[in-house]
N, C-alpha and C positions, 0 to 999 in steps of 0.2 A: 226810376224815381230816385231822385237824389234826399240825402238828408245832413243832416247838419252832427254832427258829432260832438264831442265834451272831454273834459278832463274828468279827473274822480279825485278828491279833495274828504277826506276825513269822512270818508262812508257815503257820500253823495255826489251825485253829478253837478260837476262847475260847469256854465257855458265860458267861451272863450272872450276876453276885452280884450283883445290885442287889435284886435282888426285884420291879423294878417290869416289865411290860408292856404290849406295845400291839397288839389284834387286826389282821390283814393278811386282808383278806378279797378276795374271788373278786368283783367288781363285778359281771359279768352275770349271777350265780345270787343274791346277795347271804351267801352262805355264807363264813364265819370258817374261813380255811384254814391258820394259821399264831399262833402268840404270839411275840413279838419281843423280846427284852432290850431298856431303855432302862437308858443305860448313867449310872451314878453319877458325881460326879467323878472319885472315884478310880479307877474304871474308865477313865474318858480322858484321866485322866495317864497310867496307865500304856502304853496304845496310841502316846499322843504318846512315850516316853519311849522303845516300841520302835522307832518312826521315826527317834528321835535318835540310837540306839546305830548305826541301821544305815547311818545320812548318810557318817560317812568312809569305808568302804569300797565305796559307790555311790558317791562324789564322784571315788575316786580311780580307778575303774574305767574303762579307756580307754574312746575312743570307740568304736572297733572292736566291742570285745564287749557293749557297751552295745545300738549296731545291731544287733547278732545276734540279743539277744535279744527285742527289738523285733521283727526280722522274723521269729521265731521264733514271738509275739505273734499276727502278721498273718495268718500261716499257721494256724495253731491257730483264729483266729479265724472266716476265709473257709470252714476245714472245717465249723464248729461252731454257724454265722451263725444257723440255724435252731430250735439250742436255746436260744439268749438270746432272739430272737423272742418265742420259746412262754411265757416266765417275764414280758417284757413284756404279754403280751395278759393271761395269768391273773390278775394283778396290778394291771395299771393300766387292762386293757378292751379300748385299742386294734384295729382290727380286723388279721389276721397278716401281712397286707398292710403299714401301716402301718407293725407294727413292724420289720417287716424291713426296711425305710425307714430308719426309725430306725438299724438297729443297720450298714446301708451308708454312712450319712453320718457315723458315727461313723468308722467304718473310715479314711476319707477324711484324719482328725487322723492316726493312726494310719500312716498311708503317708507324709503330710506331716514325720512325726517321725522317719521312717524315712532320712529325708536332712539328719537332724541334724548331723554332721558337718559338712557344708560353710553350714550356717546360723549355725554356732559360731565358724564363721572369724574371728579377731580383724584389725588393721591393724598395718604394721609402718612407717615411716621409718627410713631409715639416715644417720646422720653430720645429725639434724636441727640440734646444734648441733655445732662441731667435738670431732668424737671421741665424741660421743653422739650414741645410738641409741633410738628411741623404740617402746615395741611397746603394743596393745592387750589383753584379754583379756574375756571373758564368763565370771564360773561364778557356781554354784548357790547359792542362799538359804538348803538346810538342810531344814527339817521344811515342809512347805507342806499349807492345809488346804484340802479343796474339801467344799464341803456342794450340793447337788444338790438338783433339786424334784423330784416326780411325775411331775411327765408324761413326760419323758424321761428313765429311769430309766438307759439306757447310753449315749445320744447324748448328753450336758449334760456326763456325766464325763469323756468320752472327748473331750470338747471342748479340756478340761485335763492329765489325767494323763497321756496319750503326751508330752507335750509336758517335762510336769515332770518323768518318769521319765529322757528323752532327755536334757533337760539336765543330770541327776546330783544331783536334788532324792530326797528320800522323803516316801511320801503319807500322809494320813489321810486316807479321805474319809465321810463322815455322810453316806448316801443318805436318803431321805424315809423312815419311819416306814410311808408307806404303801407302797409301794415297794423293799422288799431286798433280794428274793433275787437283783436282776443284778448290785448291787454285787461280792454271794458267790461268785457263779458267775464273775465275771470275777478274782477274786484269785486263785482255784484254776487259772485261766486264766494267769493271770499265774506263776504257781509252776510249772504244767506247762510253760510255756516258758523256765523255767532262769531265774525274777528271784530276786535272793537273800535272804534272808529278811528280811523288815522295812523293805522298800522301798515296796511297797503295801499298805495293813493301810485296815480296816476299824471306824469304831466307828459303830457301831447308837444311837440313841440322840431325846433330845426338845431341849428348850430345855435343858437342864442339860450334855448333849453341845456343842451347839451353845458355849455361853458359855465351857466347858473351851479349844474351840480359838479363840477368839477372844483371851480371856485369859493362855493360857500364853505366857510368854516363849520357849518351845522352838518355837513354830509362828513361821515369818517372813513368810508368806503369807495370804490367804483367798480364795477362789475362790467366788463364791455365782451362784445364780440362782433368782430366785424373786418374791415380791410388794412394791412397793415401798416400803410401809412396813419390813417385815424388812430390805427390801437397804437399806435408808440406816439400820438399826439395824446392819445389818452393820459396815456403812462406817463410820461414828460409835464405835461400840466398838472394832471392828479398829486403826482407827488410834488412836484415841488409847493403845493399845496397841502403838504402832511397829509394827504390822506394815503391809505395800504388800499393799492391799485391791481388787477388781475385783469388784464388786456390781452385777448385772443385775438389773435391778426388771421393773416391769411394762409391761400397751403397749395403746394402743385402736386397731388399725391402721384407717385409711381404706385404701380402693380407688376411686381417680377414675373415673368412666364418662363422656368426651366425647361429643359428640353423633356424632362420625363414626368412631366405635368400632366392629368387627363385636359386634355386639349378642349374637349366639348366641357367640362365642368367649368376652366379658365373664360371660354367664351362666353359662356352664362353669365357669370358673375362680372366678366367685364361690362357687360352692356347692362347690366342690373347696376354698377356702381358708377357708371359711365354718364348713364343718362337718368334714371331716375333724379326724379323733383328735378329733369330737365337741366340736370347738370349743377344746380343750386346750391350748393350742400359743400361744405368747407373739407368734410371727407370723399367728396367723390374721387374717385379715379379719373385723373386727366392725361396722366402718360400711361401710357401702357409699356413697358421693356419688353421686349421680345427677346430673349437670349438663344442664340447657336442656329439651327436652321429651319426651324419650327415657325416661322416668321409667317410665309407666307401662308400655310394652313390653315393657320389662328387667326388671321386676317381677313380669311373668308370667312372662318366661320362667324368672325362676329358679325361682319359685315352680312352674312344672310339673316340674322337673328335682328339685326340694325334695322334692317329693309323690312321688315315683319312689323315693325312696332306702326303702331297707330296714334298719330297725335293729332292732339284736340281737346276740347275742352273736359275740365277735368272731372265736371259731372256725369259726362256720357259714358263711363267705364272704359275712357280711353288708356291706353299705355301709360302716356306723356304729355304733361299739357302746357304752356303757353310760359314764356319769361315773363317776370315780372310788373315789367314796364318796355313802353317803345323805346327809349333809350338803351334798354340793355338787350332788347331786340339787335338794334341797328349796331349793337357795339359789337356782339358776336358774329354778328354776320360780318362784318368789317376785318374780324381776325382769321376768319376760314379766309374771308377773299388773300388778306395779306399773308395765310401760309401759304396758300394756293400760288402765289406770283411770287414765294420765296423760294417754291421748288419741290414743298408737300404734293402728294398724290391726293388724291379725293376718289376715296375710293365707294363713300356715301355723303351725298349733298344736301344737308337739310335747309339750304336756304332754299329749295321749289318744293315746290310738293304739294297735296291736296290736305287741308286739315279739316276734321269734324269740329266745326265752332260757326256759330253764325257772329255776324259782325265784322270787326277789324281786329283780332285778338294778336297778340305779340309773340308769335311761332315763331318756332329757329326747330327745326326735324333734327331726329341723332344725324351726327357728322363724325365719319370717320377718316381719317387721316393717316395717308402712311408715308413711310421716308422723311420723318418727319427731322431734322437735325437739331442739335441743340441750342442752335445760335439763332433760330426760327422764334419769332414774338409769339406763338403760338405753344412751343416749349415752353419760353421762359416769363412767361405772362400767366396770370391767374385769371384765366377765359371768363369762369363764373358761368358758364352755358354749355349746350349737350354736345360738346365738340372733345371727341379721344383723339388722341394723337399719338401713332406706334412708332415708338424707337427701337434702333435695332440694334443690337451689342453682340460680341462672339465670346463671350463671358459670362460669369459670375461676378468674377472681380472687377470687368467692367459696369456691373449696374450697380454694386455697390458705389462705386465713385461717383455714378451719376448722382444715385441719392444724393449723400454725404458733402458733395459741393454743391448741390441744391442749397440758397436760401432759404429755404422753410423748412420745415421739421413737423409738420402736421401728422400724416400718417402716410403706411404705405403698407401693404402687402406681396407675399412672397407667393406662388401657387409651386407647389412642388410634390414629389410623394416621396424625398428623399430627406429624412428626418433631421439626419446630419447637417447637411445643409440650412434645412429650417433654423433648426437651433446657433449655424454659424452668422445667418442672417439676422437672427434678432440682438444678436448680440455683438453687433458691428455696424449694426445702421444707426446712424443719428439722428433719430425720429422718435417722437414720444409715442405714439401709439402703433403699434405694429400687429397684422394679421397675417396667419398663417393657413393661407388658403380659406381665408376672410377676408373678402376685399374693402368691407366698409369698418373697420375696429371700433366702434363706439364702446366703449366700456360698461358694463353695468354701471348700478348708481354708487354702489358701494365702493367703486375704484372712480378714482380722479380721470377728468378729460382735459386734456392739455399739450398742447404738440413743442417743440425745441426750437431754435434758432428764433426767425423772424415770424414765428408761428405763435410766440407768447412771450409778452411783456410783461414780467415780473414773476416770482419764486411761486406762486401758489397753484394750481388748477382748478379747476370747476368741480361741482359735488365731491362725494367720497368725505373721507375723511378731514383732506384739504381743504374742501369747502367750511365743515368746521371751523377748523383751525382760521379759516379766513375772517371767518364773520365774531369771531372770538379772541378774545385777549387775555392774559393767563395773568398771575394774584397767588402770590405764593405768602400765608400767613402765621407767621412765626409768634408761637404762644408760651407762655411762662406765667404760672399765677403764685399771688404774692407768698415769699418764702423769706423769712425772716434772713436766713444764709446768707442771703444775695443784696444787703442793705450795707450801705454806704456808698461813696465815690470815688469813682475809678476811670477814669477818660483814657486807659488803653484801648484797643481792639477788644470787641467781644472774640472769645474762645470759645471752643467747643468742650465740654470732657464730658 
């Protein structure tokens, strides 16, 4: 049964005037579950304009009751953790495992934002020149926009809005097209924990949405995550529209395999980071390094542990479940064929196979790939699907160069038991997040997420401290009360003594 979906507009549901739509369909049956308003301009002027109206009295709203309802937020949240889940899996595939994942590391911002308060603390000096007083301060930007990918429909957002709601910003956020209803369901969330109208609002919406909050002079933010071409359109347009832009692109992560690696632990976690959420996931592992002659061992082993998983839909307790749409079906499967005829081994073929899903659901099985070279689209492409691909190198110092001339800068992982090493590898890879026999690095909340090169457009990263700092503007105020001394005219440089 199909329904009709909405935007969320100053604490209530808008229907869509545009006229235009976009189907939201059920990935692992391939059924059309929903039509989406794609929102006009004038439909996301007016969203941004309800963000606008409701900035001064979010701005002026203490800290006190701001927490409150933040933790009001978290609670509501922790009860209800199970029905965003469900609305992840139906929608973007994921298996409920996964999402649930998903929607506890989100959480994670969300608790981090909860000790907003003491993170907002300004600096004071007293008497820094005589009889003045120096003090610091942080506040809010105003209307801030965050536009969100797929795959992570409530962990990507919730990477940002705890953090911009805390500091005394109001949101608009544009979730993916494919992807809505946790947007929806989290705003209602947000309203049932006492946020006051027009602080989180929702526009639904395509490229026309998108361009609205780039270009309005009312937005003074953008928040994006997605493919790198988009995020440096982001970044390029945002700013030269004055707004302070934080554009995450894309990533081809390597995973180093040393020769004195445990070999069944490296397997593990290869195909854990490989294929999970179906390869989805801007940190998964898509190269695998194999260094010295450990190659072929490690290759079967993943590859038996490959051939174990079960895919299908993501409610049946399967492994692995279904890409996100037929298009990105047909596109991964397009890129096994063309490593395949580029001279890649197939050494696991996920374009056959039997899947647990009734319907037409959008399957691509893990695929493993080996001999794979660097000059292969399949190397140098960001698949976005459950396809690894093993490079082989007779080095150290060759995988570091593989890295390092890599385009992206996303993440990567070293598996080793030789500490030395560990330590020479973190500190010579040019990659913003790096694990050490962790093959997916997500960072807690408290540190910044953010990868290097063509991985991140612009100086700031996601949560942490940075995130602060992002959604914040600094106010340095210089006091002197009236002192007889200091009377008369004088049009040098103020001095200090």
């Amino acid at each position: 049964m199909q329904t009709t979906l909405h935007h969320w507009v100053a604490g209530a549901r808008v229907e869509g005037t545009s006229g235009r739509t976009s189907e939201v369909t059920d990935p692992a049956t391939g059924e059309v579950t929903a039509q989406l308003p794609l929102a006009s301009a004038d439909e996301a002027a007016a969203v941004i304009a309800a963000a606008k109206a409701a900035f001064p009295g979010w701005r002026d709203t203490s800290l006190a009751k701001r927490t409150q309802i933040l933790f009001r937020f978290r609670e509501l949240l922790n009860a209800r953790a199970s029905e965003l889940a469900a609305l992840i899996t139906a929608e973007h595939g994921k298996v409920l495992s996964d999402a649930a994942g998903e929607v506890a590391r989100g959480q994670e911002v969300v608790e981090f934002a909860c000790g907003i308060a003491h993170l907002l603390k300004g600096s004071a000096t007293e008497n820094a020149s005589t009889g003045v007083d120096v003090h610091s301060v942080r506040q809010p930007l105003g209307v801030v926009g965050i536009i969100s990918p797929f795959n992570f429909p409530a962990m990507v957002p919730m990477w940002f809005f705890p953090i911009a709601i805390a500091t005394g910003n109001t949101v608009v956020l544009k979730p993916s097209e494919k992807v809505p209803s946790s947007a929806l369901w989290i705003a209602e969330l947000w309203s049932e924990a006492g946020l006051p109208d027009g602080v989180f609002n929702v526009l639904n919406g395509d490229k026309t949405a998108v361009d609205a909050l780039l270009t309005s002079p009312d937005v003074k933010s953008i928040s994006f995550v997605g493919s790198t071409p988009i995020a440096r359109h982001v970044y390029e347009t945002g700013t030269a529209h004055g707004k302070r832009v934080q554009a995450l692109g894309g990533a081809k992560n390597h995973m180093v395999v040393l020769p004195d690696a445990d070999l069944d632990l490296a397997a593990d976690q290869a195909v854990n980071a490989g294929f999970g959420s179906a390869g989805e996931r801007c940190m998964a592992v898509s190269a695998l390094v194999a260094v010295g002659d450990i190659a072929d061992t490690l290759v079967s082993r993943i590859a038996d542990r490959a051939r174990a998983l079960r895919t299908g839909d993501g409610r049946r307790s399967c492994d692995m479940g279904p890409l996100v749409t037929r298009a990105a079906q047909e596109r991964v499967s397009g890129y096994i064929d063309a490593g395949e005829s580029e001279g890649a081994v197939v050494v696991v073929d996920g374009r056959r196979g039997e899947f647990d899903a009734d319907g037409s659901g959008f399957f691509v099985g893990p695929t493993l790939l080996d001999h794979v070279g660097t000059d292969m689209t399949v190397y140098t492409d960001e698949i976005f699907g459950p396809v690894l691909s093993v490079v082989r190198v007779e080095t150290y110092t060759e995988a570091v160069e593989l890295i390092n001339s890599n385009p992206y800068g996303n993440g990567t992982a070293i598996f080793t038991n030789d500490g030395g090493a560990a330590r020479r590898f973190q500190n010579e890879v040019e990659v913003g997040m790096i694990g050490i026999n962790v093959p997916v690095p997500v960072p807690m909340a408290y540190y910044s997420f953010g990868g290097w090169k063509n991985s991140l457009f612009g100086d700031t990263h996601a949560h942490g401290t940075e995130g602060v700092h992002f959604f914040t503007r600094g106010k340095v105020v210089t006091t002197r009360w009236l002192d007889p001394s200091h009377a008369g005219v004088n049009l040098g440089f103020p001095t200090n003594a």
